[in-house]
N, C-alpha and C positions, 0 to 999 in steps of 0.2 A: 295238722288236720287240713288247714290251708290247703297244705301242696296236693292231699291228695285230691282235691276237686276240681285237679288242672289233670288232661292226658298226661303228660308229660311229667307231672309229679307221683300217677300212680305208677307209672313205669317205671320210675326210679325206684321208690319204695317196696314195690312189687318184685325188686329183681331181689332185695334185701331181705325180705320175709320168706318166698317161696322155698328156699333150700330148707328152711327151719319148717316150715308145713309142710313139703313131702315126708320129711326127717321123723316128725311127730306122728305124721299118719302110719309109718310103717310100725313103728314102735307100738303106738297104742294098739293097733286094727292087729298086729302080732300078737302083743303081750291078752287081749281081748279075746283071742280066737283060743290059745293055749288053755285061762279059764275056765272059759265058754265048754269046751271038749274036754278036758281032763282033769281039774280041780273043782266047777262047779257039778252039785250032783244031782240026779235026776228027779225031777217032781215026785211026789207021792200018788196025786191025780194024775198029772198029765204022763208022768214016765219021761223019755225021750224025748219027746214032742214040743217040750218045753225049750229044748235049746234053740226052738227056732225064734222065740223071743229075743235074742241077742243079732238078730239081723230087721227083724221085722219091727223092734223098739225103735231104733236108731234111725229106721228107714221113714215111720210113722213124726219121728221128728222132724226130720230136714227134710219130710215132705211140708210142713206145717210152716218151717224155718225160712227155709226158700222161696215161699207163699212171702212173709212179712216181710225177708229182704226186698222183694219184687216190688211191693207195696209200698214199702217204705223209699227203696229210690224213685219208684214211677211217682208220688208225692213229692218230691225234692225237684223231679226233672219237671212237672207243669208248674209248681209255684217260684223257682229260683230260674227255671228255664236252662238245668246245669247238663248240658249235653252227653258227660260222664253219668248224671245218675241216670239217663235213658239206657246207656249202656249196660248198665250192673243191671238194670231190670233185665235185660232184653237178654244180656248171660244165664241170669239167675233162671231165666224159666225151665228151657233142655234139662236142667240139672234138678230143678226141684220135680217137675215131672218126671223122672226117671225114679225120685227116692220114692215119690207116692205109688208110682206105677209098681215099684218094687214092697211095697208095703201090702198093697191091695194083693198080687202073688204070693207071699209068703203069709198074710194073713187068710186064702185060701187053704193053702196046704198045712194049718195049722186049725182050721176049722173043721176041713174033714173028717181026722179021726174025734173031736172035739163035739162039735154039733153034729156029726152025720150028714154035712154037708158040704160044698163047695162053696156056695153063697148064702148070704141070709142078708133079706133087707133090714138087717139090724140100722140103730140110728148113726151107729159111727161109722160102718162100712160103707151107708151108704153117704153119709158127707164127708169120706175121705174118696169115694168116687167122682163124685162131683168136684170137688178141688180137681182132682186128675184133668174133669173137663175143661176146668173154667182156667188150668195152666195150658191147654189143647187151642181154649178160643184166644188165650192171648198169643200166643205162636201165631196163630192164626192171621190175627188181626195186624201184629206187627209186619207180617208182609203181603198182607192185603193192598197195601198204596204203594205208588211208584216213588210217592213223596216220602222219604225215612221219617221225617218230623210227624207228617199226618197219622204214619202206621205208628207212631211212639203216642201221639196224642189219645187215639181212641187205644191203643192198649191201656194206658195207663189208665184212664178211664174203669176199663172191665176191669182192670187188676185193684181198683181202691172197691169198687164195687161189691166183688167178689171177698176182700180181707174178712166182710163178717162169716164167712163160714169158717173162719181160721178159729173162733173162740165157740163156737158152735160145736164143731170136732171135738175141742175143748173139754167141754164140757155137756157132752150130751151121755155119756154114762151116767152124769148126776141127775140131770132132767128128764131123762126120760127113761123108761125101765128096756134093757139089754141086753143082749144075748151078751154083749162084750164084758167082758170083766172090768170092774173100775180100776180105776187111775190108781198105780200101786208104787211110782216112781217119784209122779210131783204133787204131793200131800203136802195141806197143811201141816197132817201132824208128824209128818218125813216120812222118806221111805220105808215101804211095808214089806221091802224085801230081805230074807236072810242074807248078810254078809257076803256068804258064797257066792249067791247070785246077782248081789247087788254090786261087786265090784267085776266082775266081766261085763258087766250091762253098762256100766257109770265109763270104763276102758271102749267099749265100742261107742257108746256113744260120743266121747271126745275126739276117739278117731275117724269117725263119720262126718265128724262135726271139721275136723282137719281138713280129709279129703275136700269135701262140700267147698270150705275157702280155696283149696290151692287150686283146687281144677277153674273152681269163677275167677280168680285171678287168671289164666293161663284163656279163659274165655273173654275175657274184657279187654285182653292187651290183642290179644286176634280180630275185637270188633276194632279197638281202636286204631289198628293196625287196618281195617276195612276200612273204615273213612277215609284215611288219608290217601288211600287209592282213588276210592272214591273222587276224593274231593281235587284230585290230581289230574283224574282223566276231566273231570267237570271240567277245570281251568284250560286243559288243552284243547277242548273240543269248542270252546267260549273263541281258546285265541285263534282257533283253525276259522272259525264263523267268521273272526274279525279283519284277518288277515282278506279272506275271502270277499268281507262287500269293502274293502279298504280296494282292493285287484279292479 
């Protein structure tokens, strides 16, 4: 655990796990989709329409997932001041906004035949939109400064800020009454789904969950891989100055 909160240690480690996470992601996100299409069968209510659950579940988590990763490094990077966990924030974001983004789309086309609608400002729709925004202001903010430390500071900032709508999403089918249907996966009293359907959803969601690690790994070793350019040209243009009032 040590090494990984050195660059140099997640790079190593990183070269070691990624063949086993792309490996797992095809396998699961395969054997998931096979289910999903041909062995799970179609709602009684919903018909069809239903299998969009098996993209838009998964999607609705590592939009959530990605949120607390972000959270959770940008927390580590202002109190330990560990330069690697600004990076894992600063990966995690592109990636968790793309599941939410991809959540909020396929939670559309799942509402239309469903509600007769496109949108509804139901309570979870609409704070799985706002996460969407509030991973938009941290993009945002982290290259707002020319300083990379300053854009790290106030990201992390918005991004602890923002964590409470992560339990809010949560649980706002319980709190507040919804067009969305309740929490039918992470139940107290376990999942509420048939077998059929419960194992292509449980299959994409690990594979989702795969993808999500191996791509942030392949993003974190590209920022780390950024700094040292970074930090290389700094050093050259320092000794060009020096050389220069030395002349």
């Amino acid at each position: 655990m040590l090494g990984l909160s050195t660059p140099s240690g997640f790079i190593k480690v990183s070269k070691l796990v990624s063949p086993w996470l792309w490996t797992a992601c095809v396998l699961l996100i395969g054997a998931g989709l096979y289910f999903a299409l041909f062995v799970s069968p179609a709602d009684y209510q919903q018909g069809q329409t239903v299998r969009i659950m098996y993209i838009h579940v998964p999607s609705a988590w590592l939009g959530m997932f990605g949120y607390s990763v972000m959270a959770l490094a940008s927390a580590a990077g202002l109190v330990w001041k560990n330069p690697l966990a600004d990076l894992v924030a600063k990966a995690s974001a592109p990636i968790g906004a793309s599941f939410t983004f991809l959540c909020l789309a396929t939670g559309s086309l799942w509402g239309k035949p469903m509600w007769g609608t496109w949108w509804a400002w139901d309570a979870r729709l609409t704070s799985m939109l706002i996460l969407l925004f509030l991973y938009f202001g941290y993009i945002a903010l982290q290259n707002a400064f020319d300083d990379p430390g300053r854009g790290a500071r106030a990201a992390a900032i918005l991004a602890l800020a923002g964590f409470v709508n992560v339990p809010v999403i949560k649980f706002s089918v319980d709190w507040w009454k919804t067009l969305h249907q309740p929490a039918s996966l992470m139940k107290m009293s376990g999942p509420a789904l048939h077998p059929s359907m419960l194992t292509p959803l449980l299959l994409m969601v690990s594979g989702f969950t795969c993808f999500f690690v191996a791509v942030l790994i392949v993003r974190v070793r590209t920022e780390i891989l950024a700094a040292k350019i970074r930090a290389l040209r700094l050093s050259e243009i320092h000794a060009a100055q020096g050389s220069g009032v030395a002349g």
